[in-house]
KOLVOVO-8291 format. One line per 5 residues: for each residue z negated, y negated, x of N, C-alpha, C. Coordinates in steps of 0.001 Angstrom, whole numbers. Atoms other than C-alpha are relative to their C-alpha. Layout:
Z:Y:X:Z:Y:X:Z:Y:X; ...
END
This chain:
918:-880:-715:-140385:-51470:126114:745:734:1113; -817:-717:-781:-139690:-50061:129343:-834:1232:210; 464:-1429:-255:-140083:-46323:129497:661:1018:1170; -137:-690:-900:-141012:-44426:132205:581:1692:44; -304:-1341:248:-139745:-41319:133366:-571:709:1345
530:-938:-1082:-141470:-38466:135370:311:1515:-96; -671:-1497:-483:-139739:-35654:136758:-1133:1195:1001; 1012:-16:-241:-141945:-33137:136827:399:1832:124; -440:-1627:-42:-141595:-28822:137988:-1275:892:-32; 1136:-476:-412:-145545:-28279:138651:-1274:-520:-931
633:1105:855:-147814:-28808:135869:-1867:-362:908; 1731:717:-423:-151056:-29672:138886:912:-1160:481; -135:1079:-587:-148691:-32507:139356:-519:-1507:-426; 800:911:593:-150581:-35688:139587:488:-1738:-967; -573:1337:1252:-147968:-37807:137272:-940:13:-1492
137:-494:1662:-149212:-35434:134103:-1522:-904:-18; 1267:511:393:-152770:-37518:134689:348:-1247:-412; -960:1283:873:-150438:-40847:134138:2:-136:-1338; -199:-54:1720:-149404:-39233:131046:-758:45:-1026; 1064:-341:708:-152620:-38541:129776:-733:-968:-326
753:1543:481:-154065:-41681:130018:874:-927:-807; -969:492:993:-150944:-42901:128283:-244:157:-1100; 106:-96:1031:-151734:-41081:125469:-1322:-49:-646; 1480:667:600:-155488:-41523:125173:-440:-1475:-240; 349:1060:-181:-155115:-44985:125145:1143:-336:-1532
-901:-309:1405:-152451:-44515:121880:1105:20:706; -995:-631:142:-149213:-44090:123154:701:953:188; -899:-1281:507:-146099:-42014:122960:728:106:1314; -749:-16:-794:-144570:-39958:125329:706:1365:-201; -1291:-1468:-290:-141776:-37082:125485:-433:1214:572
963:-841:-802:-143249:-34179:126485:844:1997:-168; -775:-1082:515:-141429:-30419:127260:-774:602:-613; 315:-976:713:-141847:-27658:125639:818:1462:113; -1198:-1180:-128:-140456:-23862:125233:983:-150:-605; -783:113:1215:-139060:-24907:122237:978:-834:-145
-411:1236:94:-137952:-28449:122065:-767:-919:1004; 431:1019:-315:-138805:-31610:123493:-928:-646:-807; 1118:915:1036:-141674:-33299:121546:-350:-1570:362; 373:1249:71:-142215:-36690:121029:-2338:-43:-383; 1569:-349:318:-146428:-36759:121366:-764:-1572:-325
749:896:-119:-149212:-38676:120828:-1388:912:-723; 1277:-231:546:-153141:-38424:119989:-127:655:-1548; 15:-533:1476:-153307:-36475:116807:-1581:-555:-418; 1276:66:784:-156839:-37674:115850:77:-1850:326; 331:1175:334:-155991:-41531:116301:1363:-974:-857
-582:337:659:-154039:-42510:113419:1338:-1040:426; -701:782:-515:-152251:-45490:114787:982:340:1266; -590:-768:-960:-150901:-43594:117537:1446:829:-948; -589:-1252:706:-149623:-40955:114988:1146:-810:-737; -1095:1530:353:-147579:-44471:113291:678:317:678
-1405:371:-1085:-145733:-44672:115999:870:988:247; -373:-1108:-299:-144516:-41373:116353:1485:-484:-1451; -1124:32:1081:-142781:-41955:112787:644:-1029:-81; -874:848:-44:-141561:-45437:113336:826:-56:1219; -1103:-815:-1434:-139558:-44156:117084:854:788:-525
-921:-710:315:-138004:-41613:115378:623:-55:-1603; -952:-301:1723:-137118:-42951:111484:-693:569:-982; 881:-999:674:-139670:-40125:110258:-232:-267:-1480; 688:67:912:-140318:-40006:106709:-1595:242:245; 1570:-796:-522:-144335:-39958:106361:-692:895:-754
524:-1226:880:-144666:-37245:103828:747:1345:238; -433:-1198:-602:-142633:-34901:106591:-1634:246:1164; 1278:-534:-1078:-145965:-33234:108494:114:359:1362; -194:-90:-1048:-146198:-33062:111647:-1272:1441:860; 718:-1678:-751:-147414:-29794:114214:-1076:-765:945
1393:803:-923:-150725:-30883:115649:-92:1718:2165; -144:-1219:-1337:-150190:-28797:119697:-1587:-607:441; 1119:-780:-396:-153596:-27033:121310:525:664:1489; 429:-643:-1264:-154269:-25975:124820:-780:1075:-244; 896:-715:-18:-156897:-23666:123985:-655:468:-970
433:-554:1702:-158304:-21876:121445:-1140:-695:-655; 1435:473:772:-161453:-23378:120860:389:-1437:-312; -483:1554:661:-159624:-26817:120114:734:512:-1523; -1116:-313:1284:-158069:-24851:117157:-1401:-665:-1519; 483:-280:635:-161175:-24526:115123:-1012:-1354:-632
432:1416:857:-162486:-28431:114348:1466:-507:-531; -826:627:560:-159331:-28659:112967:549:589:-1312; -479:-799:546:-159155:-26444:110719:-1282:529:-1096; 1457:-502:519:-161980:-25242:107670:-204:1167:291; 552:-1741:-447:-161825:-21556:108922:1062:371:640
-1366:-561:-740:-159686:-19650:111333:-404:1734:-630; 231:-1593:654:-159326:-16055:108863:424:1123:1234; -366:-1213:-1160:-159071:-12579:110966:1786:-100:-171; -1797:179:-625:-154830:-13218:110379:308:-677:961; -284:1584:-1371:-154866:-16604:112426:23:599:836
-68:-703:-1010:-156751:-14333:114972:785:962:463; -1422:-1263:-61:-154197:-11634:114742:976:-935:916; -1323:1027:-866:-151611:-14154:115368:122:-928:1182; -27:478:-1606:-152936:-15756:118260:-163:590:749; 99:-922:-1029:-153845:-12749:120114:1630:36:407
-1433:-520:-286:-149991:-11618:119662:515:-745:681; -945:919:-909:-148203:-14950:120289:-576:-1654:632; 555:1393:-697:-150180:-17912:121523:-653:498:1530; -621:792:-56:-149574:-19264:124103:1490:152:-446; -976:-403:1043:-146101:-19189:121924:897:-789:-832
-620:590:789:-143354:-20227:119844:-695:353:-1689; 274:-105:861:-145468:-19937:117050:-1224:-1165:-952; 1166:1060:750:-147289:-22616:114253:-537:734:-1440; 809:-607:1180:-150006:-21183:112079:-589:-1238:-1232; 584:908:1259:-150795:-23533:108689:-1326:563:-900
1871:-183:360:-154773:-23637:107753:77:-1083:-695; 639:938:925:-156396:-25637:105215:-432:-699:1574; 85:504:-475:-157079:-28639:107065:-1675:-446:187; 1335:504:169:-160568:-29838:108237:224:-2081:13; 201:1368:-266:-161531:-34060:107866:432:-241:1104
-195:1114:-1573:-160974:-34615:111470:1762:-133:-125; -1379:644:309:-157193:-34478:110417:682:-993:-829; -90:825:617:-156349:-37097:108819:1746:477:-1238; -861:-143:811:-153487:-37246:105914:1420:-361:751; -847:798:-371:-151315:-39487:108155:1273:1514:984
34:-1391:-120:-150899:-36330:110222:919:1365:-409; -200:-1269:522:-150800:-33731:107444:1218:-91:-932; -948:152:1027:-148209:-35487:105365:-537:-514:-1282; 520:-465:1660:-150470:-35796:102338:-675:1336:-284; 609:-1601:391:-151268:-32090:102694:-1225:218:92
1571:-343:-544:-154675:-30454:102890:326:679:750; -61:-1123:-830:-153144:-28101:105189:576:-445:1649; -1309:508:-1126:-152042:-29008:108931:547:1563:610; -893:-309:-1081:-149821:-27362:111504:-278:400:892; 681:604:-1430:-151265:-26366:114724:906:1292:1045
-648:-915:-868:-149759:-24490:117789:-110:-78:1758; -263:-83:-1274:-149984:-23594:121283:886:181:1082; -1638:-167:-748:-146913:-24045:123361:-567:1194:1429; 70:-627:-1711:-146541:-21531:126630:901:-734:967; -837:814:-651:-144864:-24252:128457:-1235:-302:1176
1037:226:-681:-147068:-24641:131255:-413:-1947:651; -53:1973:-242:-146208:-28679:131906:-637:-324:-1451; 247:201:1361:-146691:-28755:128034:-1922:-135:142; 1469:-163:-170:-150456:-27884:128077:-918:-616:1400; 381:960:-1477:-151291:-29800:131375:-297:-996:-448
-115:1621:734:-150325:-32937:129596:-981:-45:-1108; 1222:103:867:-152984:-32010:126722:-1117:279:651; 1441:265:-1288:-155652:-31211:129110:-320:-1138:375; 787:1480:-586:-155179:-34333:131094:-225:-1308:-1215; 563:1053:1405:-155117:-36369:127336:-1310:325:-169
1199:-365:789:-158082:-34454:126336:-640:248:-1348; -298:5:1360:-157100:-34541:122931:755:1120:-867; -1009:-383:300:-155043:-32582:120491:836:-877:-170; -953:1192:-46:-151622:-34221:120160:1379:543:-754; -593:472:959:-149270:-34820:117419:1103:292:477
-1514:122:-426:-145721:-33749:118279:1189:463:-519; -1171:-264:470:-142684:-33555:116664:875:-79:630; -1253:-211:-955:-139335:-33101:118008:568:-1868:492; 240:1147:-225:-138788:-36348:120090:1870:-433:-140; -1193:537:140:-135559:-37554:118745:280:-1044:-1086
-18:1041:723:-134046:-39872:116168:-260:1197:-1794; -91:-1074:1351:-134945:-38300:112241:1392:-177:-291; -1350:-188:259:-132029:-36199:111652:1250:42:673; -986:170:-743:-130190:-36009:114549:-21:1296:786; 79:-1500:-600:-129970:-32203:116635:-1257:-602:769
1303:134:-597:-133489:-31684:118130:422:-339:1721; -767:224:-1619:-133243:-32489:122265:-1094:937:701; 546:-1011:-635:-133692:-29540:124509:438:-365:1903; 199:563:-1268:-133287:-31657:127643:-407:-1499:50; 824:1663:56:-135172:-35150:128614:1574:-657:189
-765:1339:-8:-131415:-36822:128957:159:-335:-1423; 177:240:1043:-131135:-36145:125318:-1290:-760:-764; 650:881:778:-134521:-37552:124680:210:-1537:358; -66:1463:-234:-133503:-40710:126715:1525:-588:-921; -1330:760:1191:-130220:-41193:124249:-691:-413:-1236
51:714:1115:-132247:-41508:121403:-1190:-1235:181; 1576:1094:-146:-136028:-42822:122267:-111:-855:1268; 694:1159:-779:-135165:-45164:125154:-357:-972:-400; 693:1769:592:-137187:-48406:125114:-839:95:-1392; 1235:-643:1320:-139164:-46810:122089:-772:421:117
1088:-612:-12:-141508:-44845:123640:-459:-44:1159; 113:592:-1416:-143527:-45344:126609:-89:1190:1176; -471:-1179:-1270:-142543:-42381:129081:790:1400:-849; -262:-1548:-56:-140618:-39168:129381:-430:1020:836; 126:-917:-1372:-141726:-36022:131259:1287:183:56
-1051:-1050:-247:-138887:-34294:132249:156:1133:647; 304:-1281:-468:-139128:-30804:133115:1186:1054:236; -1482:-1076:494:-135564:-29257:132576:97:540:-1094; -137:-536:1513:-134218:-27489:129550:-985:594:-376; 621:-496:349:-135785:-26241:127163:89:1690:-70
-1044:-1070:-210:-135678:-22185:127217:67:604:-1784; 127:-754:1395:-136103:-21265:123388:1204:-628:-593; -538:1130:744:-134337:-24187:121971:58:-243:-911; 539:452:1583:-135400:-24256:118456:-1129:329:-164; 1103:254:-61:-138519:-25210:117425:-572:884:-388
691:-1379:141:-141316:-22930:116552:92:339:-1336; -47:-628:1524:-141790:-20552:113672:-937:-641:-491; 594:591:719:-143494:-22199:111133:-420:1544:-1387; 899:-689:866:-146212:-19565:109033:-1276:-579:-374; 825:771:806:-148277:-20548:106163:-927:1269:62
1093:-1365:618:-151835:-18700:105986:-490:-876:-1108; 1435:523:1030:-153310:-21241:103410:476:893:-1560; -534:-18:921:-151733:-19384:100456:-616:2148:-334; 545:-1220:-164:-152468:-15855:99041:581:1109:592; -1008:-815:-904:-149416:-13959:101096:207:-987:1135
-434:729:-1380:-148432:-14961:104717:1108:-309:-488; -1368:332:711:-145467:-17146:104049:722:-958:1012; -1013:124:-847:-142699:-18121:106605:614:-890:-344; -176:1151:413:-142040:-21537:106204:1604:-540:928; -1409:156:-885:-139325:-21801:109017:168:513:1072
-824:-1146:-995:-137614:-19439:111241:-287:-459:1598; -266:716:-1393:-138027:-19821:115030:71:1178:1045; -231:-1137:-1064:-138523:-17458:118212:-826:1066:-253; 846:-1433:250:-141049:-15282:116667:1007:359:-1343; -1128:-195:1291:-139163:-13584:114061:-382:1077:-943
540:-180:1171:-139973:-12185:110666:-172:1594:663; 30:-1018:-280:-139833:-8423:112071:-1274:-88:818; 841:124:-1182:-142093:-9675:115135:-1584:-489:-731; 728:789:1320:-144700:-11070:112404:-282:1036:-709; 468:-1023:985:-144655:-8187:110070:-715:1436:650
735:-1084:-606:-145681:-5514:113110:-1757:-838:229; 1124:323:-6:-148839:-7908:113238:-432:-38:-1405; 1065:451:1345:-149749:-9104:109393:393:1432:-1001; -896:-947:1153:-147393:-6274:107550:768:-935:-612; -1104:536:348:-145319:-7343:104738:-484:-1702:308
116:1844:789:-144514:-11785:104610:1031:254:-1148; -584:516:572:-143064:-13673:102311:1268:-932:630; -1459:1144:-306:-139581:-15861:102915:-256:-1031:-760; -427:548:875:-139774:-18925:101538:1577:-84:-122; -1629:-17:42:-136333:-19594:99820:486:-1126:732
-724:1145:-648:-136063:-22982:101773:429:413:1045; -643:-409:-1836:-135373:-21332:105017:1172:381:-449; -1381:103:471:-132050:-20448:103526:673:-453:-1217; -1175:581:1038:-130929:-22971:100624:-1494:-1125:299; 693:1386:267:-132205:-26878:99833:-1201:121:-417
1060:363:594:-135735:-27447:98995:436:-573:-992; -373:594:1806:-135551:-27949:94895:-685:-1080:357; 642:1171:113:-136050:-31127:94189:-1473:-302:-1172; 1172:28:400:-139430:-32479:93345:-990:1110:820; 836:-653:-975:-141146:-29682:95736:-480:-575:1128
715:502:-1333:-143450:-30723:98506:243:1108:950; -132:-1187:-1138:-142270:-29504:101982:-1325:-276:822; 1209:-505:-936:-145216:-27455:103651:177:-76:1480; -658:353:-1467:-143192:-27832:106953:589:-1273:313; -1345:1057:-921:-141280:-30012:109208:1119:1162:-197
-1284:-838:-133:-137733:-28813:108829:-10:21:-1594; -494:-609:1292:-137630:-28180:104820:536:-941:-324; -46:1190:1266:-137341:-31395:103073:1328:-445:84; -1225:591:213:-134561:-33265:104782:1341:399:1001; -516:-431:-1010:-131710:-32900:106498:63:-290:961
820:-5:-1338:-132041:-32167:109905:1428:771:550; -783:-537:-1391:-129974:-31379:113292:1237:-675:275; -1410:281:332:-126843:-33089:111994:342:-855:945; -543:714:-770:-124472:-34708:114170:843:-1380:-1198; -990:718:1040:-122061:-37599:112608:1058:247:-727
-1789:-555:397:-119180:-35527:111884:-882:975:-1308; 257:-794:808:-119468:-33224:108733:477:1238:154; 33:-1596:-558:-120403:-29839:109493:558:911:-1492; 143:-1099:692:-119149:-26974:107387:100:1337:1007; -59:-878:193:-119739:-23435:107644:977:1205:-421
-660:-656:773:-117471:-20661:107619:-215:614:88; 932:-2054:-48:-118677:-16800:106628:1066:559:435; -1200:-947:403:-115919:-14632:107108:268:580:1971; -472:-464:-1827:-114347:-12596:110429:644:-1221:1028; -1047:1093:-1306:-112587:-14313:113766:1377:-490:-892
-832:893:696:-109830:-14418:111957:488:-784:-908; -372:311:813:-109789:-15330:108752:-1057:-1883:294; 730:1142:-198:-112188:-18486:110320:1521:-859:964; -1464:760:-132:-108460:-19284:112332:558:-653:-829; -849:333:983:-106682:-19256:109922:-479:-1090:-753
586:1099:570:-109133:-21465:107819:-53:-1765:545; -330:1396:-1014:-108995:-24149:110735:1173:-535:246; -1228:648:-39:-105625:-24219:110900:370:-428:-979; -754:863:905:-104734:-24982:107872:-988:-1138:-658; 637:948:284:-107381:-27312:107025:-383:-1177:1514
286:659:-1342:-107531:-29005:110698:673:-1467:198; -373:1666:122:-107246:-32871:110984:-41:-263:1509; -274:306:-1655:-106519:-35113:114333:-1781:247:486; 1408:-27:-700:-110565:-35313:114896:-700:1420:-621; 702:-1346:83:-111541:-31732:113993:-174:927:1209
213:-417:-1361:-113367:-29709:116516:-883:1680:-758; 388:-914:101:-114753:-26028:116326:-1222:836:414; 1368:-309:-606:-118191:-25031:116790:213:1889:-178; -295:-1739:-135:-117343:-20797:117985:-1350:640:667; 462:-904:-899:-118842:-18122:119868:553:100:1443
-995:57:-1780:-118087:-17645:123789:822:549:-82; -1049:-564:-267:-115114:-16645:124463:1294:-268:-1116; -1116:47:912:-112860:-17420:121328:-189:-1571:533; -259:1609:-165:-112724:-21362:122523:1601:259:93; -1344:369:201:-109212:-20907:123555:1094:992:-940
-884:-301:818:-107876:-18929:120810:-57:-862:-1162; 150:720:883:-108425:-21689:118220:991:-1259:340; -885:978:-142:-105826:-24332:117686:-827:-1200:111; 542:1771:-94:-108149:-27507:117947:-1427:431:1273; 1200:387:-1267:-110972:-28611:120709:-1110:1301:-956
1024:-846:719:-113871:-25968:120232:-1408:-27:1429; 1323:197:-988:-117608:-25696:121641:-481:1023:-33; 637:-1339:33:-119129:-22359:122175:-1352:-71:13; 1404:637:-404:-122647:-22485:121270:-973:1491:-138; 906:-1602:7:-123893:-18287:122172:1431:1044:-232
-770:-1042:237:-122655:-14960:122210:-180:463:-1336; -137:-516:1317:-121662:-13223:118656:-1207:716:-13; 486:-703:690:-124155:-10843:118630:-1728:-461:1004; 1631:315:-417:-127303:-12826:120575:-310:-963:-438; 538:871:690:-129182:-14916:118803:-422:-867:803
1236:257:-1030:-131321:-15798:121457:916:-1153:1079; -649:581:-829:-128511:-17170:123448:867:-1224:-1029; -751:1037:598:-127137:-19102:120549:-1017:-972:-319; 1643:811:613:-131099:-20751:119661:443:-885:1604; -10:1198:-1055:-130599:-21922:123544:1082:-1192:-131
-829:1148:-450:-127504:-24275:123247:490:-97:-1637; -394:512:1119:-127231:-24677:119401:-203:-1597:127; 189:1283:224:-128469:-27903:119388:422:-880:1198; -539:501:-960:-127066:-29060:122832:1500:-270:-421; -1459:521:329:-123475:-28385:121163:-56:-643:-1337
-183:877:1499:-124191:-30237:118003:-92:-1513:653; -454:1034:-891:-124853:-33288:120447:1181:72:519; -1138:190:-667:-121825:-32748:122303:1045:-149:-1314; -1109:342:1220:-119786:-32676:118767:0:-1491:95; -93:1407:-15:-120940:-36513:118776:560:-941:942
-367:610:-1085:-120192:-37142:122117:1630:293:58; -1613:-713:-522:-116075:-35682:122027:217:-551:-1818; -1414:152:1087:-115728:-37627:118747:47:291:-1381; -618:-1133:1083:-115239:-34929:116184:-285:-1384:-915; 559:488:1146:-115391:-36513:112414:146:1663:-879
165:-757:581:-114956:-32977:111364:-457:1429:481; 267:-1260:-962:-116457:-29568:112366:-31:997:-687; 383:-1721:923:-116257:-25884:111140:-853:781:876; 747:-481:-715:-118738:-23849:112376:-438:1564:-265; 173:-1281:292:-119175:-19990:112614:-1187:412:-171
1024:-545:916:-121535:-18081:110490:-764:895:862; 818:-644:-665:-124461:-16953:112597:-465:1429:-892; 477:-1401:115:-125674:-13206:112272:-1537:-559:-312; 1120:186:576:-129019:-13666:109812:-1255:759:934; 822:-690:-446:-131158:-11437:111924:-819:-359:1305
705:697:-1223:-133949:-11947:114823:350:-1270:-174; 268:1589:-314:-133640:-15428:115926:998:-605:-397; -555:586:880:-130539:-15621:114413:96:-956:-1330; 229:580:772:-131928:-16446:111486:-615:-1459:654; 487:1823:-578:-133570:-19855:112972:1384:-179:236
-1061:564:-190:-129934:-20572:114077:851:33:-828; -771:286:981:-128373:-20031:110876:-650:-1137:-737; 1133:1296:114:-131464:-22524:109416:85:-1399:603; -103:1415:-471:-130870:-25391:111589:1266:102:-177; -1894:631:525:-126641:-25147:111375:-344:-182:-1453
-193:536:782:-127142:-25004:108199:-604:-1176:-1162; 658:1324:1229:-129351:-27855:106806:1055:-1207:1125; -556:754:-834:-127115:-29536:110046:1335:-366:-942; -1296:453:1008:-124073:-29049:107535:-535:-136:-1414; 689:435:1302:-126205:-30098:104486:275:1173:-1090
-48:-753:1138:-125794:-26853:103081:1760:412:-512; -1548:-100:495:-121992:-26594:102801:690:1303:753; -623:-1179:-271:-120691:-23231:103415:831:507:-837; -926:-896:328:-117688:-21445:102904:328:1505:484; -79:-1841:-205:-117196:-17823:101758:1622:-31:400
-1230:-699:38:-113612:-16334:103411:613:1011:-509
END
């Protein structure tokens, strides 16, 4: 398959009507976002929604985020939108934010995972929502990369994994969030925070009051549990090299590298300590901004693959604001392997 690519800065530009007929006709195309890059397609024509999971590897009992232009596309998809939903879309839609509703029939299972519940969300990407306009559809999009590989927050990254797999890329420039959206459950009897992203549990609780955490956003989904999200089940973000985690201060994370440091070990830091570390290192944010580490987390977990590494240590993000989403993706990226200093 040869896949096109359209470079694109203006979403009245008249490629995004290309794209639209691309995807009303079933296929898949790359599409930005604030968040990530999404791999899309027709969410209401099953066979379309196939393809999405055989391009990227997908298990098909991981669910996928059904994206909305407009509000009134929310509500055939859904058996009721409760006064919280509305809460939560006043606040953050258009937004890094995905609200989970009992699902109506017009979603199909293929979709929901198996669930009765889908996914749905309104990006503020303004190319993003252009491209569902000119489909006319809602549309199916998960992060457009290979399952299990760091999400791609620029179209060259989506052309490393899905060339010749999918039939176009937009390309719009980076992404500015760079991890995907928050994931909140309303189908349940507490609001429940399924996975961390740019809205953040503080930003959430001045709208609903108290949530809930699930515990997967920071340790493995027990086995035998059904994940309510994308992001719980498997592991996700990972590069080829084996990531660990280290908690502890600047230095005692030196010291740890040095004496455990092999010829292909590389150092995933904070800005500015790159050259006090005895081995190759990647700076992916400042220590105390989250916000700046959500933008190029997943850009330097690609570059670990590209320089090599087979081994990586990686410093222990600050749990708080958006931090937390960037401790969440490093760490299902290192399967969970952290060390206390």
């Amino acid at each position: 398959m040869n896949t096109l690519v359209f470079t694109v800065s203006d979403p009245r530009d008249p490629a995004l009507q290309t794209v639209g007929e691309i995807l009303r006709r079933g296929g898949l195309a790359a599409i930005p976002t604030e968040t990530v890059y999404g791999l899309a397609a027709n969410a209401l024509d099953d066979e379309a929604v196939r393809g999405i999971f055989r391009a990227k590897g997908r298990p098909a009992d991981n669910p996928l985020i059904v994206h909305i232009s407009d509000l009134s596309q929310w509500a055939p998809l859904v058996l009721d939108i409760p006064a919280q939903a509305k809460q939560l879309a006043d606040a953050f839609w258009p937004g890094p934010l995905t609200v989970i509703l009992p699902k109506s029939d017009r979603v199909s299972s293929v979709v929901s995972g198996g669930l009765s519940t889908v996914a749905v969300r309104m990006p503020s990407h303004p190319v993003a929502r252009a491209i569902i306009d000119s489909a006319g559809v809602p549309l199916a999009a998960p992060s457009a990369n290979t399952s299990g590989k760091p999400s791609p927050t620029t179209a060259q990254h989506v052309k490393d994994d899905m060339d010749s797999k999918i039939d176009c890329i937009v390309d719009a420039g980076p992404c500015s969030v760079g991890v995907e959206s928050t994931v909140l459950s309303l189908a349940g009897d507490k609001p429940r925070l399924l996975r961390p992203g740019g809205v953040t549990p503080a930003m959430l609780e001045r709208v609903l009051g108290e949530i809930d955490i699930d515990d997967a956003v920071y340790h493995q989904l027990a086995a035998g549990k059904t994940a309510a999200s994308p992001g719980m089940k498997y592991k996700h973000y990972a590069p080829k090299a084996q990531v660990t985690i280290l908690k502890g201060s600047f230095a005692q994370f030196c010291d740890y590298v040095e004496s455990h440091k092999t010829p292909d070990t590389l150092a995933l830091c904070f800005d500015g300590e790159e050259a006090l570390l005895s081995v190759p290192a990647i700076a992916f944010g400042k220590e105390s901004d989250g916000k700046s580490q959500a933008a190029n987390i997943f850009a330097a977990l690609r570059d670990v693959d590209r320089r090599g590494a087979g081994q990586v240590f990686a410093r222990f993000p600050k749990m708080d604001g958006v931090g937390l989403a960037v401790f969440n993706r490093l760490v299902r990226a290192a399967a969970f392997h952290i060390v206390e200093l």
